[in-house]
N, C-alpha and C positions, 0 to 999 in steps of 0.2 A: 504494500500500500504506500502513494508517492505521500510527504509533508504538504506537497503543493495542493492549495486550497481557490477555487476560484469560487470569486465572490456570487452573490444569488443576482443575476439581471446584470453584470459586468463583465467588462473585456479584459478589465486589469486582475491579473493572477499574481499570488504573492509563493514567491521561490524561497527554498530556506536554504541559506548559506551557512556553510561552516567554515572558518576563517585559520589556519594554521599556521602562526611562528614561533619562535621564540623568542622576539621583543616585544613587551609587553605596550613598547609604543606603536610598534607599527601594525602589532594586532589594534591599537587603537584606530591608527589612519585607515586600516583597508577596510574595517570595519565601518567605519565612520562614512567612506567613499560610497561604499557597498546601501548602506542607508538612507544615501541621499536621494536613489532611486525607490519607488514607493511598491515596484514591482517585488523587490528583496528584502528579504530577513535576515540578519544574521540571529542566529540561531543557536548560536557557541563557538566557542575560540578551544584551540589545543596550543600547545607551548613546545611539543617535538612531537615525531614519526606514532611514538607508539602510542599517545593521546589520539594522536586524530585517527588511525586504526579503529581504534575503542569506541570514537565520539562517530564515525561515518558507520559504527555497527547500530551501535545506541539512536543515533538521530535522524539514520536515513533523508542527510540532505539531498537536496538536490542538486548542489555542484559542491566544491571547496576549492579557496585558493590555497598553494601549499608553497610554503619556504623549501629552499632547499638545503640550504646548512643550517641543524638542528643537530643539538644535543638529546643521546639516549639512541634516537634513529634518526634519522636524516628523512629528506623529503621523496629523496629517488625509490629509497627499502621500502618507505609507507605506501608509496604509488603502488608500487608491485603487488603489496597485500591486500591493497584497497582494492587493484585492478581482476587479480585474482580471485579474492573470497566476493566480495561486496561492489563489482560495477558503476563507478559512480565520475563522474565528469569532473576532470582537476584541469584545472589552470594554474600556470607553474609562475611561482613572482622570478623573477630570475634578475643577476644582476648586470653589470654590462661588462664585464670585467671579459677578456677573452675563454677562462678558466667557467664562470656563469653559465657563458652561448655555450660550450659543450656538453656542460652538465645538462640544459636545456634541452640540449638536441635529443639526447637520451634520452630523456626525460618524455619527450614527444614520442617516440621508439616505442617508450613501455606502455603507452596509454594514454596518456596525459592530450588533454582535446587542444590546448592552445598556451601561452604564455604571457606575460605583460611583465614589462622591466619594472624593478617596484620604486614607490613614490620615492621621494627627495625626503619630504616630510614637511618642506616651507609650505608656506602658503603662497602661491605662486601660480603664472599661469601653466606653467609645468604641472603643477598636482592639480591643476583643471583638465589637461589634456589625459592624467594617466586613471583621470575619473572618467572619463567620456571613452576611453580605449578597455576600461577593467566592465563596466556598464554593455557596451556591444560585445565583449567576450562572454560577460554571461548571459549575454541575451540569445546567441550561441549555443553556449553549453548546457543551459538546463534545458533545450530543444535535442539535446545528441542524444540516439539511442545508442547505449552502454553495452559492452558484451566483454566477459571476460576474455580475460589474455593470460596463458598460463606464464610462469616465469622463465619455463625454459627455451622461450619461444623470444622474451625480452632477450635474451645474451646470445642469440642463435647468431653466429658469424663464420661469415667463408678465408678462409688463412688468403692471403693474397701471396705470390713468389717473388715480387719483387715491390720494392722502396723507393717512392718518387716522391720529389724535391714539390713544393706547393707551394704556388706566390703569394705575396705579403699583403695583406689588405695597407693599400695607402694612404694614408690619414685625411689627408689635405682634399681636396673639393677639383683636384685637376684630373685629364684623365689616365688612370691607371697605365703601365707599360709595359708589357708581359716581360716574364723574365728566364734566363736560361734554362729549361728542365733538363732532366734529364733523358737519354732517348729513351723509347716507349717500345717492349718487345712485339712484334706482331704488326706495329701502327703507321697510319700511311697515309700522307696526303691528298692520295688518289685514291679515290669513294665513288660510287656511281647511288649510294642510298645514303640517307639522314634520316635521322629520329628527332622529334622535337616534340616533348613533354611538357606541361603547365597544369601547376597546383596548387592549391593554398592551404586550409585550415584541414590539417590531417596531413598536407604533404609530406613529415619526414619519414614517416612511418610507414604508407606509400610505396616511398621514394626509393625508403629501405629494401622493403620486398622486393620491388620491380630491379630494380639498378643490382641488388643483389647474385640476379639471374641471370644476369647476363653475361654470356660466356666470355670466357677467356677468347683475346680476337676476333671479336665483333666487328663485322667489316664495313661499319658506318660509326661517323659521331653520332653524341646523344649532346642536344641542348637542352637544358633543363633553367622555367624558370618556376621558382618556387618563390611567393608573396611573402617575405621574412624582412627584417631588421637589416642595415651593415652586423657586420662582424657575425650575426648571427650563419650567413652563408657559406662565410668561411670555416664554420666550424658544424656545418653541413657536408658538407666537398668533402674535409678530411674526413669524417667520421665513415660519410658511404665511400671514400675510396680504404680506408680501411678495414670493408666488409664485403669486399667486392672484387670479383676478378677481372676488372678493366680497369685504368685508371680515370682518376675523377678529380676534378681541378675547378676554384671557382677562377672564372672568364676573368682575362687581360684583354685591355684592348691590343689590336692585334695580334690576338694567338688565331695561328692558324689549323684551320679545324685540321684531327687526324680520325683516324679511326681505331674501334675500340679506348675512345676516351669521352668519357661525360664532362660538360661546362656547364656550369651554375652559375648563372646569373648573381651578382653580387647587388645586395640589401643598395637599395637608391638607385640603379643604376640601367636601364634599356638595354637591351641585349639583341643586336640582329646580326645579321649573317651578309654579309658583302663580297663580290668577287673584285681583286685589284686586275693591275692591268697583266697580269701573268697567268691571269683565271683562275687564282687559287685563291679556294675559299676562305676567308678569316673571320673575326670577330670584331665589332665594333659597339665601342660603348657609351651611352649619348646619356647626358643629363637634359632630355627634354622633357615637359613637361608629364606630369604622370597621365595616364590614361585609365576612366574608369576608375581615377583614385587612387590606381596601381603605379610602381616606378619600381621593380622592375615591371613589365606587363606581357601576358602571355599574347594578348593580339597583337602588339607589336615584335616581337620574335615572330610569331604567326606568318604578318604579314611581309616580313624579311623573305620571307620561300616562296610565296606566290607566286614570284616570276622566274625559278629555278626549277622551270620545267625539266629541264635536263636531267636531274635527281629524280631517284623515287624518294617520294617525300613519306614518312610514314608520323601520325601524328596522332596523342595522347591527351587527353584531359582527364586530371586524376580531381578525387575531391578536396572542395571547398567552395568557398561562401562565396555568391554573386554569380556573375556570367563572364566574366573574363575569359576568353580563347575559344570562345565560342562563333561569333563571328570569323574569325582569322581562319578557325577550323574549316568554318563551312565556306570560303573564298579558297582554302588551298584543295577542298574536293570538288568544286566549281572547276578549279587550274589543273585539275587532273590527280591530284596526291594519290598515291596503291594503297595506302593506309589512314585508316582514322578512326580511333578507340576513345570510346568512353568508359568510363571506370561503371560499373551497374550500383546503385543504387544501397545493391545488401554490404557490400565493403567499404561505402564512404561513409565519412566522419562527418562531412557535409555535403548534401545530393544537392550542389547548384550550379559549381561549373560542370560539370558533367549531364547536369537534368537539362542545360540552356544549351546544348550542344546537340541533345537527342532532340529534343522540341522542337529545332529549329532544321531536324535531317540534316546534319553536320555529319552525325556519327555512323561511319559502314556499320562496327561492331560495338555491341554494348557487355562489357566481360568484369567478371570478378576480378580483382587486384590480383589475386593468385594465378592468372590466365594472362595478366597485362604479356610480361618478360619470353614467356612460349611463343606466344602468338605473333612479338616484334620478331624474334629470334626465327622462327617457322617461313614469315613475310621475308626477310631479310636474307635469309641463308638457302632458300625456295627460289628466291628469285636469282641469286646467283649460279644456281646451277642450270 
């Protein structure tokens, strides 16, 4: 039986939050944030991992935000028990530190529906924006249907055979400039196929499965933009290139595509695909304006291939929230794309880029997440012989 109560002749539904740190002030402020919307309760506070286990048995919220450095248990072990025994929607505070975005990332891996960097604590227009971003996250997550997740299934990773070098997220506001890697065994400049993926709320998790499967020398790039933070991307890249047998890199400007290697669009940043005057393909990365709210934006990668008829274009929309890549989807099966997947409905976290992509006859195929990486791999390696 849910806590959520909706009122008798109303539209407004009251959600019961449970609020997890261990400072007693900032369980104040998110509390307090959380409050200010008339939809939410907080409901109870925990002060480490093995309270809010206890208090998500006891109180059956319907979501919690959860710390993740915490005395006793940490926030990632309580996810796992939480996700495990008792299914319930976490939003992860997370902090900005690089050390944070990874534990984050993880975090999103085992369950966890979404994230929000935590307040400052000033009263400022900062702690207005991260009230208005904690507010549409749970407007989000007490909408997700919850399914457990065993734990062994959180730490499932493929050994990789070799060690590649990963460029630096650059601080400053100019644009990035790819830097020497290392060579890449199997990877090739010359490609006659691309993969080009777009995802949002639930992407890492996703991104994990799919990118996971995909074979050693893969004989296309994979662009991937996933709707995250800076810094946060970068510690997406590493994380799926360390569970994964291609390599995986977040985008330089001008890295030139190979194959068997995935580009992640970097947190701020447009991501398209241009041929120079050699015709070989690269990457370019634009501070234009966002699109749909997005920067990176999957319609803009999208629509980078349109006119790359050349390529077989093969093209994904995994879940999350909105319609982003929807459009671009259905313009590159217009321009002839072999491929175009939607993620089906029973495996998203959020059924919206994916639902605006079938809606709109964008999508050839509509597949479980556990069918995405076959089905690329089937298309791709099918068509080469």
């Amino acid at each position: 039986m849910s806590n959520k109560q909706i009122e008798e002749g109303s539209s407004l539904a009251t959600y019961n939050i449970l609020v997890v740190d261990d400072s007693v002030f900032m369980r104040k402020i998110v509390s307090d944030l959380i409050s200010e919307n008339p939809q939410y309760k907080v409901i109870g506070t925990a002060k480490n991992g093995q309270e809010a286990i206890e208090q998500v048995k006891l109180l059956r919220p319907d979501a919690v935000t959860m710390d993740v450095e915490m005395p006793v248990m940490n926030g990632l072990d309580a996810l796992h028990h939480i996700m495990a025994e008792q299914p319930t929607p976490v939003i992860m505070l997370s902090s900005l530190t690089q050390e944070g975005a990874a534990e984050t990332i993880k975090a999103l891996e085992w369950g966890a529906v979404d994230f929000i960097r935590k307040p400052s604590g000033s009263i400022s227009l900062d702690l207005y924006k991260v009230k208005l971003l904690l507010h549409e996250k749970l407007h989000m997550a007490v909408r997700t249907k919850m399914n457990a997740i065993p734990t062994s299934q959180a730490h499932s990773q493929i050994p990789k055979t070799n060690a590649f070098s990963l460029p630096v997220m650059n601080a400053k506001e100019t644009v990035r400039q790819p830097e020497s890697k290392a060579p890449v065994m199997q990877a090739s400049a010359n490609f006659n196929h691309v993969v080009a993926i777009g995802t949002s709320t639930g992407g890492p998790r996703a991104l994990h499965q799919v990118i996971s499967n995909i074979p050693a020398g893969f004989p296309a790039p994979i662009l991937i933009v996933q709707h995250m933070p800076p810094n946060f991307t970068k510690s997406l890249a590493q994380r799926l290139n360390d569970i994964s047998q291609i390599r995986v890199v977040e985008a330089a400007d001008g890295d030139v595509l190979h194959t068997a290697t995935a580009y992640v669009a970097p947190g701020g940043w447009h991501m398209v695909v241009y041929k120079d005057t050699n015709r070989t393909y690269k990457i370019r990365l634009t501070k234009d304006e966002p699109v749909s709210g997005h920067r990176p934006s999957v319609d803009v990668m999208f629509d980078s291939l349109r006119s790359m008829t050349e390529l077989k274009r093969h093209v994904v929309l995994m879940t999350g929230m909105g319609s982003d890549g929807a459009k671009g989807m259905l313009s590159l099966r217009q321009s002839g794309a072999t491929t175009t997947i939607a993620e089906a409905e029973e495996t998203c976290v959020v059924y919206g880029m994916p639902r605006a992509a079938v809606e709109n006859q964008a999508a050839m195929h509509v597949l479980p997440q556990q069918d995405i990486a076959v089905r690329l791999s089937k298309c791709v390696l099918n068509e080469m012989n």
